[in-house]
N, C-alpha and C positions, 0 to 999 in steps of 0.2 A: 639530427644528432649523429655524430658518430659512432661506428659499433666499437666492439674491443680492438678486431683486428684492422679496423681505422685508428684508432688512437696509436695503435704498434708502430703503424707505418709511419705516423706524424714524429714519433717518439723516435723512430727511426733516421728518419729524415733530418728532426733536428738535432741529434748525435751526429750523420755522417757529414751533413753541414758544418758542425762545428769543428769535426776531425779535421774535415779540411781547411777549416779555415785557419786552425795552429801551424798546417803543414805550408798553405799557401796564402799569406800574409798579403801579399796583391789582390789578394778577393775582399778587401775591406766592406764592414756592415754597411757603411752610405753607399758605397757604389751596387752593394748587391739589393740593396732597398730601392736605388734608382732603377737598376735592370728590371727587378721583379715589377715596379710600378709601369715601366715604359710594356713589359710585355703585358703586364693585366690590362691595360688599356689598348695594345693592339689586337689582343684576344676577343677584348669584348665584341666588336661585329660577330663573330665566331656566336657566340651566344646566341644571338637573334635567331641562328641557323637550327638550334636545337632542336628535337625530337623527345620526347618522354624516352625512347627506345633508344635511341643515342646518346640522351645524360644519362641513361641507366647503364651502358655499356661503358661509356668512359671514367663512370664513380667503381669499375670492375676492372680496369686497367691495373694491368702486374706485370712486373716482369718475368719471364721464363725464368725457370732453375737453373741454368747453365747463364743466364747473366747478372739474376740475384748474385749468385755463386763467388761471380767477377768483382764485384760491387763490395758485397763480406769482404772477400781477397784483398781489395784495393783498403778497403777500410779498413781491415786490420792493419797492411803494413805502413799507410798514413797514420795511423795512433803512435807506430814503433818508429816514426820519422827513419822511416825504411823506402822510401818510394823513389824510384829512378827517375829522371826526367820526364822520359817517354808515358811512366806509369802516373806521375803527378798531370800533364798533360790529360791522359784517356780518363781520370778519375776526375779530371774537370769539368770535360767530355756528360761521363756520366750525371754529375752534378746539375750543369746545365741542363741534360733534358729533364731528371726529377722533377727542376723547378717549372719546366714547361710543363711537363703531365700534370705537375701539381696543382698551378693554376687553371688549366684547366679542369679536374676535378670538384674542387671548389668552385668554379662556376656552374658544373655539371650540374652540383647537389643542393646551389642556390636556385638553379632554374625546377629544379625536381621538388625542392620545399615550398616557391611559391607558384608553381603550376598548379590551376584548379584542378586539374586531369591525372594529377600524380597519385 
């Protein structure tokens, strides 16, 4: 189960997800449900690799304050359809790796709930 400040992150996640997706309309839900699927299945070998000490490290993955920071930044002015190219660009940037940590995460804390050793 997730703690609070897991649920914040996901709650966060699917806010800035959705910001962006009013701002950048090219990201359609089929196509980002095909990416998400194509990378949780090229993740999965990644899985096998696991550690109890390494899903416990990667369910602890954050970004620094000075990129959190950038990320707010971009999210706010993607809500106010304020974002320059360059900034629509790096805020996709970021986007995309969310969805990478993310899935990994969730495999993290799949493999930590059915490990007998967790």
């Amino acid at each position: 189960m997730l703690d609070s400040p897991g649920m914040a992150r996901l709650a966060i996640l699917i806010y800035t997800k959705a910001s962006a997706q009013a701002e950048m309309p090219w990201r359609n839900t089929m196509e980002e449900i095909t990416e998400s699927a194509i990378l949780d299945k090229m993740l999965e070998p990644v899985t096998r690799c696991l550690t109890p000490a390494v899903a416990k490290r990667i369910t602890e993955l954050r970004a620094d304050p000075v990129t959190q920071a950038r990320i707010d930044e971009l999210a706010a002015k993607c809500n106010e359809g304020a974002l320059t190219e360059a900034e629509r660009r790096e805020y996709g940037a970021y986007i995309d790796a969310i969805d990478l940590i993310g899935i990994l995460q969730v495999k993290a804390r799949v493999f930590l709930s059915s490990a007998p050793h967790s």
